[in-house]
MARVEX-209828 format. One record per residue (C-alpha): x, y, z; residue number from 1. Coordinates in Angstrom, 2 decimals. Layout:
r px X&py Y&pz Z&i NUM
...
//
This chain:
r px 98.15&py 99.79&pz 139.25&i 1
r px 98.59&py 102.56&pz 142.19&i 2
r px 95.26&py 104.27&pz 140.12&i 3
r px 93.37&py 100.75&pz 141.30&i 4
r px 93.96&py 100.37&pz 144.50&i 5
r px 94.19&py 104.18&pz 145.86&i 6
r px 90.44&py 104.02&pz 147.36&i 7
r px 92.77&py 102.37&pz 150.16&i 8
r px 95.89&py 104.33&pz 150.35&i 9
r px 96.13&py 107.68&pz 152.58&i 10
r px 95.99&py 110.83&pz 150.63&i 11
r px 99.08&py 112.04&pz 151.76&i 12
r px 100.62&py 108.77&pz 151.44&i 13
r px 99.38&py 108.85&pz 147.40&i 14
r px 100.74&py 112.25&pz 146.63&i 15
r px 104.07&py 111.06&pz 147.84&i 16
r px 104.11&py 108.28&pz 145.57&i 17
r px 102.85&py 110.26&pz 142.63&i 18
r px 105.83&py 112.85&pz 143.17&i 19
r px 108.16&py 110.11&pz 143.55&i 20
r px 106.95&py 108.52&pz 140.10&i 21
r px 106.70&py 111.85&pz 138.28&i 22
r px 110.37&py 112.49&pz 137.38&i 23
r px 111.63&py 113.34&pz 134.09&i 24
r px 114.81&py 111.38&pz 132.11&i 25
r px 116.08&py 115.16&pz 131.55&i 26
r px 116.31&py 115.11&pz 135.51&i 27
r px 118.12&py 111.79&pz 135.72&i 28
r px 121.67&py 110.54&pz 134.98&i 29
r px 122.42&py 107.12&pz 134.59&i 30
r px 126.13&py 105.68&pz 134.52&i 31
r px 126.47&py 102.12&pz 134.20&i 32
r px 123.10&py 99.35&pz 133.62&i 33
r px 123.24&py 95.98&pz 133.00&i 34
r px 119.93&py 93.42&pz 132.42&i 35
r px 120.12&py 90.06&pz 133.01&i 36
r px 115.89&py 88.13&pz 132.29&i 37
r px 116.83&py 84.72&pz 132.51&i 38
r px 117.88&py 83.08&pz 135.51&i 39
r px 121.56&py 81.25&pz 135.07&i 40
r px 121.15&py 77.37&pz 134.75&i 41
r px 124.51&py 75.81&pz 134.15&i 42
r px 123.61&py 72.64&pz 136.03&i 43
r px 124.73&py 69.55&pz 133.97&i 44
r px 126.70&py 71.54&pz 131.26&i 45
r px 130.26&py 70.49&pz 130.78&i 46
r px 131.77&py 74.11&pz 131.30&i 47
r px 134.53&py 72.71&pz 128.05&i 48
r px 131.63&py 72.90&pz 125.77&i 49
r px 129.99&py 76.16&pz 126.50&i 50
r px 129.97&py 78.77&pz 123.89&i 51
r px 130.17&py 82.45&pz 124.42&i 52
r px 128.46&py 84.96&pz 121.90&i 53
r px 128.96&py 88.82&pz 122.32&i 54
r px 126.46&py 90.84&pz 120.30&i 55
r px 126.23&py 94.55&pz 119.27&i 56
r px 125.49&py 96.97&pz 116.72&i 57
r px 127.16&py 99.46&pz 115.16&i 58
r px 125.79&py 102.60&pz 112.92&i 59
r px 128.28&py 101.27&pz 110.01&i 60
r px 127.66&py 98.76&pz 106.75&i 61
r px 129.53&py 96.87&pz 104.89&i 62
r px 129.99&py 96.12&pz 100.94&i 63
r px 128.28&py 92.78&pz 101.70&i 64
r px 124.90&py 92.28&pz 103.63&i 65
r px 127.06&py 89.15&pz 105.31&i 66
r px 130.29&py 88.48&pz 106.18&i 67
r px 132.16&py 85.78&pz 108.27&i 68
r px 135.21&py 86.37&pz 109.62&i 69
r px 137.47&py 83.12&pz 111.56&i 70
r px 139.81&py 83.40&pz 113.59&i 71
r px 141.32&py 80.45&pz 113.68&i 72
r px 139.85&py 77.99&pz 115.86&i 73
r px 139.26&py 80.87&pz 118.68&i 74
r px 136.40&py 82.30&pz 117.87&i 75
r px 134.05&py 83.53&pz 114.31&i 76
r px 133.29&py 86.85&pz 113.81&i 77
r px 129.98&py 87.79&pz 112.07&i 78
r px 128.43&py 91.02&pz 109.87&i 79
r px 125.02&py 90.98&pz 109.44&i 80
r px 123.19&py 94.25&pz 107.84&i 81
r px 120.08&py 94.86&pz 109.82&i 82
r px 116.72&py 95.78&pz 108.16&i 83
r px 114.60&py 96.09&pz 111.13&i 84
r px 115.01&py 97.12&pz 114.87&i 85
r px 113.76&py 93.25&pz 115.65&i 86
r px 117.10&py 92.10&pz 114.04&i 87
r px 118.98&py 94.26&pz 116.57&i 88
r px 119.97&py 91.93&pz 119.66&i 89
r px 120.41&py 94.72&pz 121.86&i 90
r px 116.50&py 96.55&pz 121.26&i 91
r px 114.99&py 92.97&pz 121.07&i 92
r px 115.93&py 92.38&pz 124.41&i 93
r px 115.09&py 95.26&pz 125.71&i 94
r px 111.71&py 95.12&pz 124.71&i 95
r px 110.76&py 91.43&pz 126.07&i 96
r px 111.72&py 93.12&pz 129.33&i 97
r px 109.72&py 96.15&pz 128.81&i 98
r px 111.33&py 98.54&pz 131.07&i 99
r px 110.97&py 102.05&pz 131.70&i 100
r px 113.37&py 104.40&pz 133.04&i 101
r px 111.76&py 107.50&pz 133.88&i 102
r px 108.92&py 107.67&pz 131.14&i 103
r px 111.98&py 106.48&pz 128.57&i 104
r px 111.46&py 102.97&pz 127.25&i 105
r px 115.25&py 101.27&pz 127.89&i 106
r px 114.31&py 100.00&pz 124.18&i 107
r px 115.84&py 103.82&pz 123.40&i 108
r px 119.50&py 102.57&pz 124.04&i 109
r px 119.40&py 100.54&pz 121.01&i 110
r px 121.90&py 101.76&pz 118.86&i 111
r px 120.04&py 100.99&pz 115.69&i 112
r px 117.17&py 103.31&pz 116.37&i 113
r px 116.34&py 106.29&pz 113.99&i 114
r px 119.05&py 104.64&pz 111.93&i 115
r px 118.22&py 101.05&pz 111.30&i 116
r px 119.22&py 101.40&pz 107.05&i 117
r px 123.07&py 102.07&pz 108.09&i 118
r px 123.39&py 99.76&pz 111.05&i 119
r px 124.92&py 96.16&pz 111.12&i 120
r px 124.80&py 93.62&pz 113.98&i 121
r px 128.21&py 91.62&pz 114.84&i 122
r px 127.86&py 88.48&pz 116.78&i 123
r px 131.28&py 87.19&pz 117.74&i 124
r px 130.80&py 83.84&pz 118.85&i 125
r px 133.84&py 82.42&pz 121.43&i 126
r px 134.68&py 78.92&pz 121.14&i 127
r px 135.00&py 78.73&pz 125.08&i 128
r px 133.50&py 79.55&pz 128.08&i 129
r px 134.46&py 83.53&pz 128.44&i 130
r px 133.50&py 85.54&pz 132.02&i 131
r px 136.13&py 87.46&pz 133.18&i 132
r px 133.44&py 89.49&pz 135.03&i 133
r px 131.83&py 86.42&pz 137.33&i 134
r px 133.15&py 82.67&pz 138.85&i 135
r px 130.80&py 79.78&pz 138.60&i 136
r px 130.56&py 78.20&pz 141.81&i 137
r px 128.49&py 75.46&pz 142.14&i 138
r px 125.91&py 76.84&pz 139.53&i 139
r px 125.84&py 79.93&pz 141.10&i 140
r px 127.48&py 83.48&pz 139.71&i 141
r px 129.74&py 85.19&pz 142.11&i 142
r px 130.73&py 88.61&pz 140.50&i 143
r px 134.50&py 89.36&pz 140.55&i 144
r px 135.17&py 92.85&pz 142.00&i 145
r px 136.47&py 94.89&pz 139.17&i 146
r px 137.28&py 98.13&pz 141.50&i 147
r px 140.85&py 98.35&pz 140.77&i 148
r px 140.31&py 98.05&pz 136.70&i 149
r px 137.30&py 100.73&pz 137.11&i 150
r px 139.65&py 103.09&pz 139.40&i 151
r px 142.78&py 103.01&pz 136.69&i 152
r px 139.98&py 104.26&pz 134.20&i 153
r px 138.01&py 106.15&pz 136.03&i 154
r px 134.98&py 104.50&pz 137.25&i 155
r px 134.75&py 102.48&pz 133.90&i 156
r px 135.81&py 99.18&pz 132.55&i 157
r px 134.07&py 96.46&pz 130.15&i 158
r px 136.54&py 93.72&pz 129.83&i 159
r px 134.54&py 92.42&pz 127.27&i 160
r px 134.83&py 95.54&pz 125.17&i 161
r px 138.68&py 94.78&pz 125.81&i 162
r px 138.38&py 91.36&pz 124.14&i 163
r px 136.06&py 92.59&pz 121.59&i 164
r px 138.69&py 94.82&pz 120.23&i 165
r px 141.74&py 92.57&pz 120.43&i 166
r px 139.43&py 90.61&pz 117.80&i 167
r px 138.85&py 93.61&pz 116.20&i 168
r px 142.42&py 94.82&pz 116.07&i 169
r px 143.10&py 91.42&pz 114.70&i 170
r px 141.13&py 91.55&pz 111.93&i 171
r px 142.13&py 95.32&pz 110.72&i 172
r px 145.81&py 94.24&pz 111.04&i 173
r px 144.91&py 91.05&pz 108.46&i 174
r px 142.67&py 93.77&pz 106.33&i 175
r px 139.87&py 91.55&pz 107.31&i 176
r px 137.99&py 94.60&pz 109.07&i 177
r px 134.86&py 95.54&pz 106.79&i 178
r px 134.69&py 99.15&pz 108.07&i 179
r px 136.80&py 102.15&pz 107.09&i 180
r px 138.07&py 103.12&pz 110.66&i 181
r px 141.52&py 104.45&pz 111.44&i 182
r px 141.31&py 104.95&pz 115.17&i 183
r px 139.56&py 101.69&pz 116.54&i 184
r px 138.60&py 102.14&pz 120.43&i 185
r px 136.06&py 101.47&pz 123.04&i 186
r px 133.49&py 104.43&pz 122.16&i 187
r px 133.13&py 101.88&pz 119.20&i 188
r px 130.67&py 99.68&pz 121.02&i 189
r px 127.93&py 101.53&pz 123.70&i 190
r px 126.01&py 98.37&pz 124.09&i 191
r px 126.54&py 94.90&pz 124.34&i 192
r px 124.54&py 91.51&pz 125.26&i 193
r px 126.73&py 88.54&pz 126.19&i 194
r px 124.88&py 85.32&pz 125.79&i 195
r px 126.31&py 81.80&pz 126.99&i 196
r px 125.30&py 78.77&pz 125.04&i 197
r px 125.14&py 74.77&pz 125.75&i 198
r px 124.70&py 71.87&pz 123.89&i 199
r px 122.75&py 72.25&pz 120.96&i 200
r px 122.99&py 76.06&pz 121.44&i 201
r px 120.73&py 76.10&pz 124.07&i 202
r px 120.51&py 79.26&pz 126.16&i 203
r px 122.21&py 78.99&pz 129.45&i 204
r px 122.46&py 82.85&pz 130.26&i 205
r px 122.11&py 86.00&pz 128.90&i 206
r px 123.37&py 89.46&pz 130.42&i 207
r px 123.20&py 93.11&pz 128.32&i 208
r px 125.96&py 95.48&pz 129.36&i 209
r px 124.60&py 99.00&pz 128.56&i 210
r px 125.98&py 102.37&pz 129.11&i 211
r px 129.51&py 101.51&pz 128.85&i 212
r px 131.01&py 104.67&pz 127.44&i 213
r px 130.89&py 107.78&pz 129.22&i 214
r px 128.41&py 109.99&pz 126.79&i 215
r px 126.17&py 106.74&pz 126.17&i 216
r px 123.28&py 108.08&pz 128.63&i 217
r px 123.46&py 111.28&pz 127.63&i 218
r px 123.32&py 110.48&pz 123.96&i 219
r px 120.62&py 108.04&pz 124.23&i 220
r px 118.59&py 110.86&pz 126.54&i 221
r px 118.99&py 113.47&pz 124.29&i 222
r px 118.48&py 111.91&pz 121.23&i 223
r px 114.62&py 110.35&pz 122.87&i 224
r px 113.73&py 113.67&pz 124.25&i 225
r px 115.17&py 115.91&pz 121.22&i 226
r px 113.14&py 113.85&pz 118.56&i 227
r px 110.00&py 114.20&pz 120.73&i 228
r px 110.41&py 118.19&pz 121.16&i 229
r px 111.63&py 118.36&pz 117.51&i 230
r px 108.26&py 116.50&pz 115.81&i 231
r px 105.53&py 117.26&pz 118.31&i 232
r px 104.06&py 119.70&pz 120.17&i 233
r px 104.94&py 120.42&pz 123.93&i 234
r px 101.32&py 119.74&pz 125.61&i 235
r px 101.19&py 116.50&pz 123.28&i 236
r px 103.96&py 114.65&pz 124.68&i 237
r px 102.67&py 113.12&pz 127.82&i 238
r px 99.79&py 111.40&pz 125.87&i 239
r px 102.01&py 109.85&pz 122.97&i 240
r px 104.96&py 109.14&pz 125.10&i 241
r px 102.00&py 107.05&pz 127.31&i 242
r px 100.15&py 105.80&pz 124.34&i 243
r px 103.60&py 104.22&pz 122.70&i 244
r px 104.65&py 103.03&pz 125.64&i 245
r px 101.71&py 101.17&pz 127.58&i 246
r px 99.54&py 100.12&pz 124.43&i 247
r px 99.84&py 96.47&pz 124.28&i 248
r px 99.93&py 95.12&pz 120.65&i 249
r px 98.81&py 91.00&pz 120.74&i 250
r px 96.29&py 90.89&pz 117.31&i 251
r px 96.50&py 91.95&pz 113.81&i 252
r px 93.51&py 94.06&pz 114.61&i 253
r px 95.30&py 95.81&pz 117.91&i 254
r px 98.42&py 96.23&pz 115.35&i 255
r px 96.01&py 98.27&pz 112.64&i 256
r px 94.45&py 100.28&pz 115.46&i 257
r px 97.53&py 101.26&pz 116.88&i 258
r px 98.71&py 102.14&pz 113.95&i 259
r px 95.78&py 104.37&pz 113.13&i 260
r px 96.03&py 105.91&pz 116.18&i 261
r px 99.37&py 107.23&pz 115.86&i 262
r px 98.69&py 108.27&pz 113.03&i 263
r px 95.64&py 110.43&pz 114.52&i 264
r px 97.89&py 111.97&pz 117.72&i 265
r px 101.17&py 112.72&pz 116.04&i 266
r px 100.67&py 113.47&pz 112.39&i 267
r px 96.73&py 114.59&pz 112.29&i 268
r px 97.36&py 116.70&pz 115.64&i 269
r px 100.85&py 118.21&pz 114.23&i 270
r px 99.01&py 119.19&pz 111.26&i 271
r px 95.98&py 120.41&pz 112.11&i 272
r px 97.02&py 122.02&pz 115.63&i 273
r px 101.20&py 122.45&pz 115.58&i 274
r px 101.78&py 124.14&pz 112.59&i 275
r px 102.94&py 121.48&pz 110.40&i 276
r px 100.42&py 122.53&pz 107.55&i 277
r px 102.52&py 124.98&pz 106.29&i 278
r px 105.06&py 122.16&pz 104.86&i 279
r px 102.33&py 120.78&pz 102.80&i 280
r px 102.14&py 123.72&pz 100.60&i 281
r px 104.43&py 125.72&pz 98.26&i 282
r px 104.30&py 127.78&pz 95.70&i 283
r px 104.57&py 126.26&pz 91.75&i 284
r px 103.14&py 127.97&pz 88.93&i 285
r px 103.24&py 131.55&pz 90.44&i 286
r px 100.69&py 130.51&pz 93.08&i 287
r px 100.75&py 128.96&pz 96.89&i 288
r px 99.59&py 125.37&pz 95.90&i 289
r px 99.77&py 121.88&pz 97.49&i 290
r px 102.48&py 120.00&pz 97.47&i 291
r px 102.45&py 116.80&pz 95.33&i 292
r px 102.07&py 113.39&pz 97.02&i 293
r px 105.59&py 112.27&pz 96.92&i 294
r px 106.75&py 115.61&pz 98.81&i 295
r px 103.99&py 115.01&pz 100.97&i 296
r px 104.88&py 111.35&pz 101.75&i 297
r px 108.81&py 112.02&pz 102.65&i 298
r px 107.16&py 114.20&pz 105.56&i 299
r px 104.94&py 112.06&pz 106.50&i 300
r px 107.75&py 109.11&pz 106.80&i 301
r px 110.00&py 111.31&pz 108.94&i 302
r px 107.35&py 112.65&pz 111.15&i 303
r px 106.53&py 108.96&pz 112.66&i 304
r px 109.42&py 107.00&pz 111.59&i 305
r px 110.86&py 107.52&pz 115.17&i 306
r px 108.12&py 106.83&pz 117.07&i 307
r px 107.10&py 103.74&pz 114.91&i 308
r px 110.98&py 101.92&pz 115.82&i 309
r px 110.44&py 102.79&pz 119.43&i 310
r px 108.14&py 100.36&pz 119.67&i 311
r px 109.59&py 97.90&pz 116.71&i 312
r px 107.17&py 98.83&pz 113.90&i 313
r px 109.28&py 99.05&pz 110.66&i 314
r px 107.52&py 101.26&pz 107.78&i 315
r px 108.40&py 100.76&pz 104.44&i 316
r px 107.92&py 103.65&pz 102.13&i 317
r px 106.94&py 102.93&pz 98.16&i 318
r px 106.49&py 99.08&pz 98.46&i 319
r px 105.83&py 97.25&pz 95.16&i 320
r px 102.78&py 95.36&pz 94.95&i 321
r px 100.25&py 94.45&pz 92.82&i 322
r px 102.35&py 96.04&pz 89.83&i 323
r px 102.13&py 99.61&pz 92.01&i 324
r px 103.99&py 100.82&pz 94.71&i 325
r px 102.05&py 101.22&pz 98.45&i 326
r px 103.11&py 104.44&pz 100.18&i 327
r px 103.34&py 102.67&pz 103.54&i 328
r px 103.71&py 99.50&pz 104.40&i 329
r px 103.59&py 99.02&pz 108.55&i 330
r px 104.81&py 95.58&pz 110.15&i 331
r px 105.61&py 94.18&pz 113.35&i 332
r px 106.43&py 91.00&pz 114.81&i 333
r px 105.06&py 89.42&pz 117.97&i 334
r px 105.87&py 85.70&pz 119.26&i 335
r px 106.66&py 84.72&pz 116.12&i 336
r px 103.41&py 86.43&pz 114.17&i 337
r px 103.78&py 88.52&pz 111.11&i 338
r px 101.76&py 92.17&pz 111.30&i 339
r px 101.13&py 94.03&pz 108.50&i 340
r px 99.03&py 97.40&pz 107.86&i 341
r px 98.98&py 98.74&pz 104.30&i 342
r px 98.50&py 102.64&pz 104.19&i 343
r px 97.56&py 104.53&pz 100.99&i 344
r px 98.28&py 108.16&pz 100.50&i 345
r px 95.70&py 110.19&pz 98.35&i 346
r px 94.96&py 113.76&pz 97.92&i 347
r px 91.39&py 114.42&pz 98.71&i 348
r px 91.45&py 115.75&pz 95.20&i 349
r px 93.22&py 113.18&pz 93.46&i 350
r px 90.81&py 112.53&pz 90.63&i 351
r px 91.28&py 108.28&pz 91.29&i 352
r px 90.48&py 109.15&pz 95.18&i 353
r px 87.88&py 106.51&pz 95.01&i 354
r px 89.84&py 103.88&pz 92.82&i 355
r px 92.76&py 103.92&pz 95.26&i 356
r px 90.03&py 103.29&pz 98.14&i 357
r px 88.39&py 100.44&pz 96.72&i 358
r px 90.40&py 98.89&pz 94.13&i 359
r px 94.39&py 100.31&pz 94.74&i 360
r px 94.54&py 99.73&pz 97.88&i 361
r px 92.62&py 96.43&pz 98.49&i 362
r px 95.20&py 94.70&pz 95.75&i 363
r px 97.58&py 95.44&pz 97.43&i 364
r px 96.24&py 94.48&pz 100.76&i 365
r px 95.87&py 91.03&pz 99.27&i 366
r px 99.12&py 91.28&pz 98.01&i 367
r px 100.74&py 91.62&pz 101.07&i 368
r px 98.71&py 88.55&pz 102.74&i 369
r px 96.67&py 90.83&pz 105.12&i 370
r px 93.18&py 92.43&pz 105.84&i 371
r px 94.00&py 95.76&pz 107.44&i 372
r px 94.71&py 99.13&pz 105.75&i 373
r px 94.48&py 102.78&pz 106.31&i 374
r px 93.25&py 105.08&pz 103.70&i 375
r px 94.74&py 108.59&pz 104.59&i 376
r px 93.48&py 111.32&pz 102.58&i 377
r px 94.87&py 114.96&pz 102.74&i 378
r px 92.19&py 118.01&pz 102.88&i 379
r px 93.67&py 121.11&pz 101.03&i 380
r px 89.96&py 122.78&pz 100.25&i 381
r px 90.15&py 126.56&pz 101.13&i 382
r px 89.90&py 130.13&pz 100.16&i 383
r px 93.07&py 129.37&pz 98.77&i 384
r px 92.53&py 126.43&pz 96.78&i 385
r px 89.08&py 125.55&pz 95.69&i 386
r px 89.19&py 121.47&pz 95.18&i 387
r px 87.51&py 119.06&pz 95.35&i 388
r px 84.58&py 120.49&pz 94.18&i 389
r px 82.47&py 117.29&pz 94.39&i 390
r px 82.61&py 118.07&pz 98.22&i 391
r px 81.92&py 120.92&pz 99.83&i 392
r px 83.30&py 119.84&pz 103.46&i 393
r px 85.26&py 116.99&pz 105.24&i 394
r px 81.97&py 115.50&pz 106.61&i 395
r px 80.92&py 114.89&pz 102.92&i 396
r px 83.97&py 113.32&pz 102.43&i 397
r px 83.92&py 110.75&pz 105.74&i 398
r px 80.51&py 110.15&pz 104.41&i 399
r px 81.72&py 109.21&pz 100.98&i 400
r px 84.49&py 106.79&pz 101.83&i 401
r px 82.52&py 105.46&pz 104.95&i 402
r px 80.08&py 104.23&pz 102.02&i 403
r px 82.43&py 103.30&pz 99.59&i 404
r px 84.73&py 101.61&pz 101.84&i 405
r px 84.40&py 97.51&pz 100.67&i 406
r px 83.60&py 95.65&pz 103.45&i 407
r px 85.56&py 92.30&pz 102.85&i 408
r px 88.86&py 94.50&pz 104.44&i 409
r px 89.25&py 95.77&pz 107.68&i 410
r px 89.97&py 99.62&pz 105.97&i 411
r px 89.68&py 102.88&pz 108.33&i 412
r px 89.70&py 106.17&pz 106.20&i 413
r px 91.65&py 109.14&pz 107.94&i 414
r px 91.23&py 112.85&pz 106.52&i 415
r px 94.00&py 115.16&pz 107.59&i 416
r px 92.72&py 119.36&pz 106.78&i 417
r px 95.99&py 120.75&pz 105.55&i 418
r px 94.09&py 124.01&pz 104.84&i 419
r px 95.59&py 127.29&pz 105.99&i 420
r px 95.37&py 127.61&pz 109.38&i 421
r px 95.51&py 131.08&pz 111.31&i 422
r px 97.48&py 131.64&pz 113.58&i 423
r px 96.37&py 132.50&pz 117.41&i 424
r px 97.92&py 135.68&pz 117.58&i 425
r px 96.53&py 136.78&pz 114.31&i 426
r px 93.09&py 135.54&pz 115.44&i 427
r px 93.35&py 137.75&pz 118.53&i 428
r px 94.36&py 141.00&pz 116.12&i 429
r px 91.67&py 140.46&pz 113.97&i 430
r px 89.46&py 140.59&pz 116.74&i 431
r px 91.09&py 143.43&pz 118.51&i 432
r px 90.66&py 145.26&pz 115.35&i 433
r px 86.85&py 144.44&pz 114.58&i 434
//
């Protein structure tokens, strides 16, 4: 927006803005945030019949994929396993506001991300009007001043989180409790959202509490900014943090191109530019060769896993279909629509290359209920390993699948050169030395 309109802001005036806006989140420390999107409306709402539900995740699972716990007539307590960040209450939020806090999505303080398979969401749902933090005065919330609670701790207090464990507490001491956890306290929950429900459970309020232990910025800050340094290069950053972050995703066919973009700037460019080659080869049979699909798939996976549940894509690795197994399967919901991407995994040498491009994959495109799919083929010809010999370079092989691609599917082919790469330095010696 500034980028629009500067023609009519002073120069001076625009650098000033620019160094205000260019801070980093290794640079900032945040101790308490709480979101609130909708506006309260208790108006007509008999306060008796209002409902209270406090939501959260935490990186435990249960024996059971659901569980409900009562306590009495006070309030129900319930386990849910999540299998996508979407299912978390805490990152769905967070992303219909779609928030920023110093180049960091706030979608980062989700507790389920990078470990959505060992998460589970607890709703406990209050059979009574709970706010010990605000009075409603003629429809309107007037905080309550919690500076004496927040000075005995201090500087923090979530009386929520104190109700939330009393539940808790309750249920361990019945052996009710579905996790194995001897010392029960408030680092248990970082996050909350706290959602107030009418009539037919219709949504009066919501408010997310987040931040509410002591180390929950500073986890959440390290872990974004670790995971970026640890996967990608340095120079890279900037254009995939701004990529992730301001592509909007509202079509099947903006879904598959992001998706094939991310592809091209983290995994080609990590590959081909950062080093990451090396992984893709080892030595077998007394001789530096590459490294079978499935090896090559795990890496894949982890390299864009975290990226992907930033921005709520789930990938699923070895999906069946069509009586095979996809590598990838990419999906995302928006306003209610289903998104899928199917991506198939081939050695450029793989002797069914051009099966898996027009038959394999396709099926399973079909399969799925989709049109879109990414054929990603890895390029391992070299001095050191001398296939495919049916091409002799990369452009011979775009060419190939360009052709052979069928047309009734929206498919985009992406070649990755995993060839041996030399290194800079050893570039420079070579040339010192001729």
């Amino acid at each position: 927006m500034i980028e629009e309109h500067s023609e009519y802001i002073d120069p001076d005036i625009l650098s000033r803005i620019y160094e205000e806006l260019d801070f980093d989140p290794e640079n900032l420390e945040i101790s308490k945030l709480c979101v609130e999107l909708l506006e309260p409306d208790f108006s007509g709402e008999n306060q008796d019949d209002i409902k209270t539900v406090i939501s959260f995740v935490v990186p435990f699972i249960a024996e059971n994929d659901h569980i409900i716990c009562r306590l009495n007539d006070r309030a129900e307590i319930i386990f849910s396993k999540i299998t996508n960040v979407f299912e978390d209450p805490i990152y769905s939020f967070l992303d219909s506001a779609e928030m920023l806090i110093s180049g960091m999505p706030l979608t980062f303080f989700a507790d389920s991300i990078g470990n959505v398979s060992e998460s589970t969401r607890i709703d406990i749902v209050i059979n009574h009007f709970y706010h010990p933090d605000f009075e409603l005065i003629e429809n309107n919330i007037v905080p309550i001043d919690l500076g004496r609670e927040e000075a005995k701790r201090g500087g923090r207090y979530s009386p929520h989180k104190d109700q939330i464990l009393e539940f808790l507490w309750e249920l361990q001491q019945n052996e009710k409790f579905p996790f194995q956890i001897k010392n029960l306290n408030s680092e248990f929950i970082s996050n909350y959202l706290v959602s107030y429900l009418g009539n037919g459970d219709k949504l009066l309020h919501h408010k997310l509490f987040t931040i509410t232990n002591f180390n929950s910025y500073f986890e959440a800050k390290n872990k974004f900014i670790n995971n970026l340094n640890a996967h990608y290069m340095s120079e890279d950053i900037p254009e995939i943090r701004s990529y992730i972050l301001d592509t909007k995703i509202n079509s099947k066919k903006s879904f598959a191109d992001f998706c094939y973009r991310l592809l091209e700037i983290t995994l080609k460019k990590s590959i081909e530019f950062g080093g990451l080659n090396s992984a893709f080869w080892e030595d077998r049979d007394k001789k530096n060769s590459p490294i079978l699909e499935p090896k090559a798939q795990s890496i894949i996976y982890n390299q864009i896993r975290f990226l992907a549940e930033i921005k709520g894509i789930k990938i699923s690795r070895e999906v069946v279909a069509s009586n095979g197994s996809l590598d990838f399967h990419f999906s995302y919901t928006k306003n209610d629509i289903l998104m899928n991407v199917c991506v198939e995994l081939k050695n450029a040498h793989h002797e069914n290359l051009e099966h898996g491009l027009t038959t394999q994959l396709p099926l399973y495109i079909k399969d799925i209920g989709s049109r879109e799919g990414i054929f990603l083929v890895l390029w391992y010809k070299s001095e050191r390993f001398t296939k495919p010999s049916v091409f002799d370079d990369i452009k011979e092989l775009e060419d190939f699948l360009l052709k052979k691609s069928p047309k009734k599917y929206r498919i985009k082919s992406l070649i990755i050169d995993c060839s041996p790469k030399i290194s800079p330095s050893l570039k420079l010696s070579k040339t010192r030395l001729g």
